[in-house]
TIDRENKOL-884972 format. One line per 3 residues: their letters; for each residue x, y, z of C-alpha. Coordinates in pm, whole numbers. Layout:
<pts>
a) X,Y,Z  ...
</pts>
This chain:
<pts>
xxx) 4194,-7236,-3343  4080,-7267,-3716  4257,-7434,-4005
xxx) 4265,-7252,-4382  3918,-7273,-4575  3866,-7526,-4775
xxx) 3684,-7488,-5132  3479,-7808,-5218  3318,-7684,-5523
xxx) 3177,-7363,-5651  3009,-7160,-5333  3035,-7478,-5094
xxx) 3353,-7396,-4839  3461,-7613,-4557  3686,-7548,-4252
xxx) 3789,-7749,-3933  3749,-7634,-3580  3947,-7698,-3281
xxx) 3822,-7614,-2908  4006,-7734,-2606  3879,-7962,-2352
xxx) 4029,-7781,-2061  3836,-7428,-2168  3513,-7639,-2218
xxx) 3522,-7872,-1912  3617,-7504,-1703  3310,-7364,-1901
xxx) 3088,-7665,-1784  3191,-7635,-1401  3156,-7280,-1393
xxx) 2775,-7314,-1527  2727,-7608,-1340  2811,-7392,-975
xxx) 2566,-7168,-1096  2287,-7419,-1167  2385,-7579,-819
xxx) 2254,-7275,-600  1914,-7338,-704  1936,-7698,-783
xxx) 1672,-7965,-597  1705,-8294,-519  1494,-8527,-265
xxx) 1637,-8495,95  1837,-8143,-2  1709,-7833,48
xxx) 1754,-7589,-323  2074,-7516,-338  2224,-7746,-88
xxx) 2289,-8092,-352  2609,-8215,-354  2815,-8125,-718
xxx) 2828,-8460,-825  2448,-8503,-799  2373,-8200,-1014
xxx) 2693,-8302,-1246  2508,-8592,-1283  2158,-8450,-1374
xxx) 2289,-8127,-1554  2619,-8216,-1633  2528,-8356,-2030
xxx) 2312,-8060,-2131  2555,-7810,-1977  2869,-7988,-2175
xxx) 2629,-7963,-2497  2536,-7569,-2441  2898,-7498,-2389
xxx) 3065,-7700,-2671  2774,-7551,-2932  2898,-7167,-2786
xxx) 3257,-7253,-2853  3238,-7377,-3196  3002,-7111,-3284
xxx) 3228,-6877,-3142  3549,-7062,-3356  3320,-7074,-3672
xxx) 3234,-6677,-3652  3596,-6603,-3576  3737,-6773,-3856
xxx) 3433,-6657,-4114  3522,-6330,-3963  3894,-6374,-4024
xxx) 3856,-6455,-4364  3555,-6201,-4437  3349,-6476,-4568
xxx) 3017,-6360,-4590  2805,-6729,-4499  2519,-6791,-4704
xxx) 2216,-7009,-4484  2355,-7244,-4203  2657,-7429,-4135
xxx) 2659,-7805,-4131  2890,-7860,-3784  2993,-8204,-3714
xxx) 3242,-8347,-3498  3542,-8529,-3673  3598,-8933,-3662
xxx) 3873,-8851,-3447  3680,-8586,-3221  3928,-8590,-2977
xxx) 4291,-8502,-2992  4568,-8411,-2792  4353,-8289,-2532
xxx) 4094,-8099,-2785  3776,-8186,-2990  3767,-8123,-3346
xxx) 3467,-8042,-3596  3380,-7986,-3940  3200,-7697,-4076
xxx) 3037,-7730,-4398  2898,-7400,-4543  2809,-7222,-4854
xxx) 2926,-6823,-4928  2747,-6509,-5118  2816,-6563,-5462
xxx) 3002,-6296,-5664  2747,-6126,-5922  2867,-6016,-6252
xxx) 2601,-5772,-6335  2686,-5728,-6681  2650,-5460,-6953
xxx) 2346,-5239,-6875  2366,-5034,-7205  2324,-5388,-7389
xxx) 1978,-5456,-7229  1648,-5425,-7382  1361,-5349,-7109
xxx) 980,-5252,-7214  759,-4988,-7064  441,-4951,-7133
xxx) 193,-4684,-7182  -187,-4652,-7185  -411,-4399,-7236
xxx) -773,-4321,-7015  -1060,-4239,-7254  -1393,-4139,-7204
xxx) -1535,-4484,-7258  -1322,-4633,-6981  -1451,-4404,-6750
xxx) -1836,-4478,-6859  -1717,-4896,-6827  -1622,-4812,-6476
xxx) -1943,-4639,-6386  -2143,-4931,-6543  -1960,-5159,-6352
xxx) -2019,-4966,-6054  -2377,-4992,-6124  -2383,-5305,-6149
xxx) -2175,-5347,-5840  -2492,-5170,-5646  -2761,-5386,-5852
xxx) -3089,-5475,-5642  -3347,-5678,-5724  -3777,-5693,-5816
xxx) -4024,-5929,-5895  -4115,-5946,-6186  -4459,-5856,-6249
xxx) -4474,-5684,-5932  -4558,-5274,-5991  -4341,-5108,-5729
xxx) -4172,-4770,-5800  -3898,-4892,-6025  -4171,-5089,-6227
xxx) -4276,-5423,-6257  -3945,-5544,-6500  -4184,-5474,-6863
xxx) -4390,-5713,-7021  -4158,-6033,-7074  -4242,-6195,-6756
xxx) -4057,-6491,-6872  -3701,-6521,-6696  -3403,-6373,-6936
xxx) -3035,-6317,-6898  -2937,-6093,-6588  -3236,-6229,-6411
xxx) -3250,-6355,-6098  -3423,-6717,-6046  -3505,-6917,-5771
xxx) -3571,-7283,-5858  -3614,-7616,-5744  -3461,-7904,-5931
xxx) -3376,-8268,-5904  -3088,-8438,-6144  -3106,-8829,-6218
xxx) -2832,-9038,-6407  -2992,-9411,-6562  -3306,-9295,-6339
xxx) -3125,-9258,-5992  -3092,-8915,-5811  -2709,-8861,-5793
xxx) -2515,-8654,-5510  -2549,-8291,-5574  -2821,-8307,-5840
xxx) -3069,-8200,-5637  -3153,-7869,-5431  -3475,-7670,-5336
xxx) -3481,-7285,-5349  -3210,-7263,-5537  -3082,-6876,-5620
xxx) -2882,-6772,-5970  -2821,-6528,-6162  -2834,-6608,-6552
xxx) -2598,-6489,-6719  -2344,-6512,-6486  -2213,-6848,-6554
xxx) -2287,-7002,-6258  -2412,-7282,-6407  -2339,-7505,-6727
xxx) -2461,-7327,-7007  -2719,-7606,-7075  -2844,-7552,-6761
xxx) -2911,-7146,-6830  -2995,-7229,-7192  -3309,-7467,-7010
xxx) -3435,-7237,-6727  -3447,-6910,-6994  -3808,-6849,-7144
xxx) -4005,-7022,-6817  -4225,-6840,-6632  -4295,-6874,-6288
xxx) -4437,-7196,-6161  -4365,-7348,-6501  -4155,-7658,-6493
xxx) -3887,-7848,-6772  -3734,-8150,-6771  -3442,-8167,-7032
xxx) -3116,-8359,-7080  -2772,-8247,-7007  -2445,-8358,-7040
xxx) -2182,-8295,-6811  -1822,-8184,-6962  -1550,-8474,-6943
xxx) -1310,-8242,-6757  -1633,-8183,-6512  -1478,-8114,-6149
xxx) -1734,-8364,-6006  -1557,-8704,-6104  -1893,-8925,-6036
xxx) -2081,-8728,-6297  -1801,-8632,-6530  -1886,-8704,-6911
xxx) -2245,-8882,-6840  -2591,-8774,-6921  -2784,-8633,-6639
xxx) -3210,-8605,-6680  -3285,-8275,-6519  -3607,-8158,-6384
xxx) -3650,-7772,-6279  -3911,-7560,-6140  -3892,-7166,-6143
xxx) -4054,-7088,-5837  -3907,-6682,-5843  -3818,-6456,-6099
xxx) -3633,-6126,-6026  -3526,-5854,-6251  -3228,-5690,-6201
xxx) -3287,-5278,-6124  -2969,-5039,-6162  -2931,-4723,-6009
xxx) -2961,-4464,-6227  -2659,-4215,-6267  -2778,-3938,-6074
xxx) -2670,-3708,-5780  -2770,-4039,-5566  -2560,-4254,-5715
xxx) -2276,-3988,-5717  -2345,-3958,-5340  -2332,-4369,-5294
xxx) -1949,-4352,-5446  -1845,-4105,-5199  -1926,-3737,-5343
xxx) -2077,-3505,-5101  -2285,-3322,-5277  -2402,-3555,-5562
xxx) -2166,-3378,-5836  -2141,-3615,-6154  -1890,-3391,-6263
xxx) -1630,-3465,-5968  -1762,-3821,-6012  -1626,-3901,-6309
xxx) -1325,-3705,-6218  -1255,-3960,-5886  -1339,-4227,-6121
xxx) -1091,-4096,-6347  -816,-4038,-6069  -858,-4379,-5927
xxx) -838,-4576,-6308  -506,-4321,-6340  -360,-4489,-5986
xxx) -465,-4845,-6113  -307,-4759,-6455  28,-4641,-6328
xxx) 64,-4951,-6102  5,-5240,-6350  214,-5031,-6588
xxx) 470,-5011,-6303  473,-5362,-6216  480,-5445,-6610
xxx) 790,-5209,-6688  941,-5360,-6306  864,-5718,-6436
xxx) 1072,-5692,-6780  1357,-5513,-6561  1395,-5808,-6383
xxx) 1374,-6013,-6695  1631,-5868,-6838  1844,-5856,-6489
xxx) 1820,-6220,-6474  1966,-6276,-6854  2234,-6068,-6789
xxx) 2376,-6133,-6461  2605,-6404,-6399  2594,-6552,-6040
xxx) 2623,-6938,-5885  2270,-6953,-5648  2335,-7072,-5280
xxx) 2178,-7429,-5189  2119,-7319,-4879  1940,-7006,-4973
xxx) 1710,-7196,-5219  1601,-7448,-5016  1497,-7150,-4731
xxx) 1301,-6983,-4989  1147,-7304,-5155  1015,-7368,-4780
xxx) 913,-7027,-4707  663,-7048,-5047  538,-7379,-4909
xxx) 448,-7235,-4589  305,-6924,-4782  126,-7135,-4999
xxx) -20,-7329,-4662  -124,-7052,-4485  -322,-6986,-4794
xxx) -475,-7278,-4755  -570,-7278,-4425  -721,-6931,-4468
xxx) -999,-7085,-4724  -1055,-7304,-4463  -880,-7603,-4641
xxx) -836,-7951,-4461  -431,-7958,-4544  -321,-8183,-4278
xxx) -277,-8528,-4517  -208,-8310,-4819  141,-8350,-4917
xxx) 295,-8090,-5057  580,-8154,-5281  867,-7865,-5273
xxx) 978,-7919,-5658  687,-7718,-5773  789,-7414,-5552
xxx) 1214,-7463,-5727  1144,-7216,-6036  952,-6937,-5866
xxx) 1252,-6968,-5550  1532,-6950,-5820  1358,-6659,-5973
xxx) 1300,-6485,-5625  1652,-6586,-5477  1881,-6485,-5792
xxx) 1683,-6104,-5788  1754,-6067,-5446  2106,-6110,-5475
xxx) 2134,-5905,-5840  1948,-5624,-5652  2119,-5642,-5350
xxx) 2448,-5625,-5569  2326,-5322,-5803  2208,-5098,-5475
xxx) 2536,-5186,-5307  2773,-5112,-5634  2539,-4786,-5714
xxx) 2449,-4646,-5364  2082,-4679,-5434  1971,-4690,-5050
xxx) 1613,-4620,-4964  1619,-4301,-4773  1367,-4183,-4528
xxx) 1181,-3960,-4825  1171,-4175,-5038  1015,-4466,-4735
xxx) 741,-4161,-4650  680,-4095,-5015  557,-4391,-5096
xxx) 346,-4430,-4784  177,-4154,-4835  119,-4240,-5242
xxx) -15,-4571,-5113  -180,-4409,-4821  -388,-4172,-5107
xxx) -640,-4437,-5214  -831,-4475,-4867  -1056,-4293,-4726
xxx) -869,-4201,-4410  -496,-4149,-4541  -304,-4051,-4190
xxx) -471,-4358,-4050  -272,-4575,-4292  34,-4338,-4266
xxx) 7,-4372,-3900  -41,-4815,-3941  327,-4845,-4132
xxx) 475,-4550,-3919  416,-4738,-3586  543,-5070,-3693
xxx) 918,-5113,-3828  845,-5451,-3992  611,-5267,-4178
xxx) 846,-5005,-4319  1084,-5261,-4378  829,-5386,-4634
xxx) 814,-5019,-4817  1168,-5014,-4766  1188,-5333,-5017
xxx) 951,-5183,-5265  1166,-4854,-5284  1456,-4993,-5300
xxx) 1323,-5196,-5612  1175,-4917,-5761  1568,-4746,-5733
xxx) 1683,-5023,-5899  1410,-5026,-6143  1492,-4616,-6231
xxx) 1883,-4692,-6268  1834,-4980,-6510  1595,-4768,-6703
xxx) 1852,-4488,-6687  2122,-4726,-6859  1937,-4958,-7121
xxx) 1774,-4938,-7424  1391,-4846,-7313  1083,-4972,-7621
xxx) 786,-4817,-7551  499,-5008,-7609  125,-4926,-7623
xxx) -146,-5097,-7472  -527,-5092,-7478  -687,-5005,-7142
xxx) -850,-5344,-7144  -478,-5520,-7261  -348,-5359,-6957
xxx) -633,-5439,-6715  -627,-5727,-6816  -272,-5870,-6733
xxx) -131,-5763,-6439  235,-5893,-6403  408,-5890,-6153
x) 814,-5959,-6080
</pts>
């Protein structure tokens, strides 16, 4: 038996429970008869104690399973009864007068869905960009491709790519190997020091002084110079002093890129060397990075605007699930760069914005696909596999990975069912194109 809910204040609802002693002290003897045919005791064969020895053993835990089944069962009749929809966990506990007239008594403390107001969709202002792939993109891509497959000669060395021209001296996109030995007030400091040391100038690697010292030596030559570390320097012991530095170039490599060729065509994954088809994979695979930053931009300012114009009070108990699942996200992380996190304490207010954010869209979408019929249906699931499935090498393999798993395809489920959304709101508000650089696009990639 349930009394009438109880509204504390905004989602927060309350209601007391009522489960009689007689049903849950039957409950505990019928599960304790069962326990007591394979109960064992010292002197007793199993299944031959006496009752009141395995009352005695069993008889607390029993009384706690049952009484936790009949006030769940109570709590889901009477959120059933009243179609409350419970948002997280209820808080059960038993009344300062548990016991009454031959029942127990609890209090359930819960929260409910919110109602979402979605708003005027006409009203809202959403951006979608655009960007166009030139001919210069395409040659940035190869470039960086080269450089992607970059090897490396001595210099001064004649091989068949050369011997790296007549500047033997070491210059930006070289590669050194050096020795050198950093004091501070004329002691060695921890870290200053290393032998057969390998960089890359250029590359930023190291503090600019650093580069600015080792460029112009030639092999075997050595320098000594002064350098001052940066205030903000992520080494606190040396942060904002004046290190003497000593450095010996014991190697000096010249970077050698493959030439764009029918090779290097065949190295990216064309058959038969065409440069041609090349540059027209290159092109495809800039068009599929293109589309998705420019789909997770226009998705991002969707949900922007979803969020100002929605009205909705956000569960407790929903925020503080979410606040601990980004934790846990954010320690897994952790551990996977191999991060000592054990004493680290990790404080949950930093996760509160990004759970708001993630909580209130789940419950505005959820609301719009419900109101609009905007289901994911099994095309639209397959669809999207196979559009993500495009950019590897083996396609059904990848088809056949989210096929066999249903977790998986409840993950593309998600995504379509966002990109519905997405479509509708697009279908109903005012849309601003905007224009963006390749390199604008490329390089801010949002994300909701």
């Amino acid at each position: 038996m349930a009394t009438a809910v109880e509204t504390l204040e905004k989602l927060e609802r309350r209601v007391t429970l009522t489960v009689a002693l007689a049903d849950v002290n039957a409950e505990v003897e019928k599960r304790l008869k069962v326990r007591a045919r394979t109960a064992k005791a010292p002197g007793f064969r199993p299944g031959k104690v006496p009752m009141k020895m395995v009352a005695a053993q069993y008889g607390y835990i029993v009384e706690s399973e049952v009484l936790n089944d009949k006030v769940g069962r109570a709590f889901g009749e009477v959120t059933a009864e009243h179609k409350l929809r419970v948002a997280g966990f209820p808080k059960i506990e038993p009344k300062a007068d548990a016991k009454v007239d031959g029942s127990v008594v609890f209090q359930a403390t819960f929260e409910v869905y919110p109602e979402v107001k979605l708003g005027d969709f006409s009203a809202v202002e959403v951006e979608k960009s655009k960007a166009d792939i030139t001919e210069a993109e395409i040659d940035k891509t190869i470039d960086i491709l080269r450089k992607q497959r970059v090897h490396y000669h001595t210099k001064g060395v004649h091989d068949a790519h050369g011997d790296g021209g007549p500047d033997q001296t070491a210059q930006n996109a070289d590669r050194v190997t050096i020795d050198f030995v950093g004091k501070i007030d004329g002691v060695e400091f921890a870290g200053g020091k290393a032998d057969d040391f390998v960089f890359v100038l250029g590359e930023g690697r190291m503090l600019a002084e650093f580069e600015a010292a080792t460029i112009g030596l030639k092999q075997a030559e050595s320098k000594t110079f002064s350098m001052k570390f940066p205030d903000d320097y992520h080494g606190k012991d040396v942060a904002g002093k004046t290190a003497e530095f000593t450095i010996t170039v014991k190697k000096i490599e010249w970077a050698h890129l493959p030439e764009i060729n029918s090779d290097f065509a065949k190295m990216l994954g064309i058959p038969d060397g065409d440069l041609q088809k090349m540059r027209d994979d290159v092109r495809a695979n800039l068009e599929r990075e293109v589309n998705s930053r420019i789909k997770s931009r226009t998705k991002n300012s969707v949900m922007d605007a979803l969020i100002n114009v929605a009205e909705l009070d956000v569960p407790k108990a929903l925020l503080e699930q979410d606040t601990e699942r980004l934790a846990e996200m954010t320690r897994e992380d952790m551990r996977q760069r191999g991060m000592d996190i054990k004493d680290m304490p990790m404080p949950m207010e930093i996760f509160a914005t990004q759970a708001d954010r993630r909580v209130r869209l789940g419950l505005i979408l959820g609301e719009i696909v419900k109101v609009n019929n905007l289901q994911a249906t099994a095309e639209q699931i397959k669809a999207h596999v196979d559009d993500f499935a495009k950019a590897y090498e083996d396609p059904q393999q990848v088809v056949k990975y989210y096929f066999s798993d249903r977790n998986r395809l409840a993950e593309v489920e998600a995504l379509v069912l966002e990109d519905n959304v997405v479509d509708y709101v697009l279908s109903k508000a005012k849309v601003k194109e905007k224009t963006l650089s390749f390199d604008e696009l490329m390089g801010n990639n949002e994300t909701a």
